[in-house]
C-alpha positions, 0 to 999 in steps of 0.5 A: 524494499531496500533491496529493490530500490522501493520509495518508501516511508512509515511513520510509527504511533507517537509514543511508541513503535508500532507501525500506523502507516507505511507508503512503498512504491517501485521505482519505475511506478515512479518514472511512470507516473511522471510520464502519465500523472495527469488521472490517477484512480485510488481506491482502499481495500480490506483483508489483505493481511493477518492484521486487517489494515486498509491498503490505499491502493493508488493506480495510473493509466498508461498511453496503451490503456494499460494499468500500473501501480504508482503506490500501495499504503497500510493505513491505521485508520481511514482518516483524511490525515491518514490519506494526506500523509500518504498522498503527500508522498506521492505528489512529492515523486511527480516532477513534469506536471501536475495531476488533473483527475483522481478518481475515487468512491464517496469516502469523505475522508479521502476526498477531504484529502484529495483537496487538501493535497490537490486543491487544482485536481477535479475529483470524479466519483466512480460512476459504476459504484454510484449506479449500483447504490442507486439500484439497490436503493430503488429495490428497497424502495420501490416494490412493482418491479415494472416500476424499478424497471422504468426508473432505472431506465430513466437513471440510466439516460439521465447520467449518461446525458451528451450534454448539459441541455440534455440532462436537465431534459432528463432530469425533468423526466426523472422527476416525473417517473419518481412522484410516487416514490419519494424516499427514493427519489429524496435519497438520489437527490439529496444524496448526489445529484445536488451535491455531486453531479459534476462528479459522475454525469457524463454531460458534465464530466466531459468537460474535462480530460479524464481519458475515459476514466470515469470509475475505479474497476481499474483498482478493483482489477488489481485488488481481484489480481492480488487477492487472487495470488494471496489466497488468504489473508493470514500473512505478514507485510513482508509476505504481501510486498513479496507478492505485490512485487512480483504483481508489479514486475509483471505488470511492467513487462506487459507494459513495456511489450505495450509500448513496443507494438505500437511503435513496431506493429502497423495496423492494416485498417489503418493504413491509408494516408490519413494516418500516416504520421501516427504510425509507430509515433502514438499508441495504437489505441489512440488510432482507435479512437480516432477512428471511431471518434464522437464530437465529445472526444476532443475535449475528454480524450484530447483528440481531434473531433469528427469535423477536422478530420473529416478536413484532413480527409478531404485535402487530402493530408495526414493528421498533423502530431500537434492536434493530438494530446502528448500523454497519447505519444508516450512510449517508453519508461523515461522521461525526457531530461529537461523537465527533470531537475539537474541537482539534488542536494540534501547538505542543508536538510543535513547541517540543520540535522547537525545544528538540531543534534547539538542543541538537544539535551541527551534523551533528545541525541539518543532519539534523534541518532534512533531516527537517522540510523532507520534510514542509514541502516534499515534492516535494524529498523525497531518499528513492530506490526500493529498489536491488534487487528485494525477495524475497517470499513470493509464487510463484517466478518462471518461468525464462522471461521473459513478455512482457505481453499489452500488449506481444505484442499484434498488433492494429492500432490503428484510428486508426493512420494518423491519427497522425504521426510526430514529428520527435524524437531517440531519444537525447535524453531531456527531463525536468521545467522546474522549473528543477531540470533539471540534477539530474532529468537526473542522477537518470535518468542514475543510475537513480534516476528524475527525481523523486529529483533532490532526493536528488541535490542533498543528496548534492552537499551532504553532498559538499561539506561533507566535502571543503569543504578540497579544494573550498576550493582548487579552487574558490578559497575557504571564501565560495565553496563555502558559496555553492555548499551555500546554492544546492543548498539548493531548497525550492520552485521554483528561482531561477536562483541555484540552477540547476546551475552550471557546471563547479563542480557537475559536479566534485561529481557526478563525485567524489561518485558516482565517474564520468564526466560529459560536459557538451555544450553549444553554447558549450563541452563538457566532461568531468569525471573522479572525481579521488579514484579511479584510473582505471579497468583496463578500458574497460568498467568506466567509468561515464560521465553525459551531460547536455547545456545547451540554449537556454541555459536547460534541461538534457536527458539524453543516451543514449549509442549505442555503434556497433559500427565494424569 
């Protein structure tokens, strides 16, 4: 993310390590949505990686009706402090205006979330899901099929209302199809008409401008177009960033080309003199619209409506810019500087971090110095994925396990016999030279992943800080163990001052994780035992780490291949 110049935050499970959200953006997602921030869509999604979090995905609209990506976050928990964190994080990167619509399913929590951080914003509900619950509401309750027909039809005519009159008509009428059916109609009634009808009816949704934006397919397009290049749900965060990444990439070309065929491409159609000051200034799609414009238009796209145009027609004249909305002239990435402000500064957050520092006792210092070097050194960052797979309110998994159409594929690769085999050892597995070797191996032995080997040098810190008495005396004194903290201290690339000595860190590891470590190398191999804890009753319940130092300069990790001998 670094690397890519990402937005990004994370905050950790109070007490610990452990990753409970984490928020990235790209940074043109950024110059977009300050462009076209006034809807947004969001939507969760399940199963998109190994450890089941729910992904927040969070989408906007350009003035070529082309979808983008403003933010995605992993969320512990589908709780509306979870959304308010994340939804913070967001209204924190718009800066020329203010957001007007979100769009959303029913989730409670999210909605909770959206007032909380919007209080201004009109929430819509996603039409399509509604209609679909209704239906499926109306089979289990209804039995005559001529019966369902009759009251979907009705449904139907009823939300998609032109106007307020309109729709207490039809809902009279609604009623009346639905006397027989009680349950039902109970259900539709209580369950969104009273609370939630401003939210989804056409007739009342149209009072405000939400560009045609009235359901979350849009999210549901690009949670298909992710899951589809994922194929599977087994990989790593870093795994899905890389592919979400290129998504976006992608998606942003199209978008840029978007925008230039307005502004190059003339539509024939459209050539007449009624038009001509459009041309080349808003998107096509916005002549579109005007071209085939209803009386709601005006109020819901921000266009003229049928009767001033039929003025401009007859004058004759072309449609003045100033009766069209601003968000349909937008045709680029940027955003027009005077609405930016001039300055940053962050000096005073930076001399109260300064005065906090001072003011804290040691335990204090060293937590306050761990926070601020994630954010000047993020490749040393100690947070760790979830230790468990996250419930969600997706659909329950089947008892069977699938294997991925990747996997049970049989079809032969057509350049397979153009590939050699590699001479390698199957039970030896190489990790980053970065000259932090040593605890990437560690890290993967522990499950964590290789990227977690900072996590590992600040436990080994916290270790020997806390039993620096018993550390004095195995290794021969207080100058020596501070040493020690001073070398597992790594910023950047490590010196070999840093690397991981030998034996005195693999005691620390040992203790500090309550196993065994097994050290090979070609001078001299050892075995390090957790002193602190008995051994073990049983055989099975020892949790032994192999790590072996080859050519006197790297560490690798070793599989340990347990060989059933009779």
């Amino acid at each position: 993310m670094e690397r890519d110049k990402y937005v990004y935050r994370y905050r950790k499970v109070e007490g610990s390590d452990e990753l409970m959200d984490i928020f990235w953006t790209h940074p043109n997602a950024i110059t977009l949505v300050d462009n076209f921030h006034i809807v947004l869509i969001m939507d969760c999604t399940y199963k998109t990686y190994r450890y089941r979090m729910s992904l927040l995905e969070i989408i906007g609209v350009t003035s070529t009706e082309m979808t983008f990506c403003v933010g995605f976050a992993y969320l512990q928990f589908e709780c509306a402090d979870n959304f308010t964190w994340a939804l913070q994080i967001v209204k924190e990167q718009i800066t020329s205006g203010e957001v007007e619509v979100i769009v959303t399913d029913r989730d409670l929590a999210l909605i909770n979330a959206v007032e909380n951080v919007f209080p201004k914003v009109v929430n819509l509900l996603c039409l399509f899901h509604i209609c679909k619950n209704v239906k499926t509401k109306c089979k289990m309750n209804v039995f005559s099929k001529k019966k369902q027909v009759q009251i979907l039809e009705a449904w139907e005519t009823l939300i998609y209302s032109y106007d307020e009159a309109q729709y207490y008509m039809k809902l009279a009428i609604f009623e009346g199809i639905c006397s027989n059916c009680s349950i039902f109609y109970d259900y539709v009634h209580e369950q969104w008409l009273i609370p939630y009808n401003e939210r989804f009816v056409e007739a009342l949704t149209n009072r405000v401008m939400h560009f045609g934006n009235t359901t979350t397919q849009r999210v549901e397009s690009v949670h298909w177009s992710l899951t589809r290049i994922l194929q599977d749900s087994i990989g790593d965060i870093c795994s899905v960033w890389e592919t979400i990444n290129s998504m976006i990439v992608l998606q942003h070309n199209e978008i840029i080309a978007s925008f230039e065929k307005s502004i190059i491409q003339k539509v024939h159609r459209y050539s007449n003199r009624l038009y001509a000051n459009l041309h080349g200034v808003v998107s096509k799609n916005t002549i579109d619209h005007i071209a085939a414009e209803y009386n709601r238009v005006k109020t819901t796209h921000g266009l003229p409506c049928t009767c001033e145009i039929a003025t401009y027609s007859m004058i004759p004249r072309s449609i003045p810019l100033d009766v069209i909305h601003v968000w349909w002239s937008k045709l680029t990435f940027h955003v027009d500087a005077s609405s930016k402000p001039s300055e940053l500064s962050v000096k005073h957050e930076i001399d109260v971090i300064v005065k906090k520092f001072e003011e804290l006792d040691v335990p204090g210092k060293i937590s306050l110095k761990g926070k601020l070097r994630e954010i000047a050194y993020p490749s040393t960052t100690s947070m760790f994925p979830p230790v468990a797979k996250v419930k969600t309110k997706g659909a329950p998994k089947k008892g069977k396990s699938k294997i991925s159409k990747r996997d049970k594929s049989t079809k032969c690769d057509p350049s397979w016999w153009e590939y050699v085999d590699a001479n390698v050892r199957y039970n030896i597995i190489d990790v980053g030279d970065d000259s932090n070797c040593g605890y990437r191996a560690v890290a993967t032995l522990l499950g964590m992943g290789e990227n977690c080997w900072a996590f590992i040098c600040q436990q080994c810190v916290v270790e020997l800080q806390e039993f620096m008495s018993h550390y004095e005396i195995l290794f021969g004194g207080e100058n020596y163990v501070r040493k020690l903290i001073h070398n597992v201290y790594v910023e950047q690339v490590a010196s070999k001052d840093n690397w991981m000595t030998l034996p005195e860190m693999r005691y620390v590891i040992a203790l500090k994780f309550n196993l065994v470590v097994v050290a090979l190398s070609l001078n001299q191999s050892q075995t390090y035992f957790p002193l602190r804890s008995p051994p073990p009753t049983s055989m099975s319940d020892y949790r032994v780490i192999v790590i072996a130092f080859v050519n006197n300069c790297h560490f690798v990790h070793v599989l340990i291949i347990v060989l059933n001998c009779y």
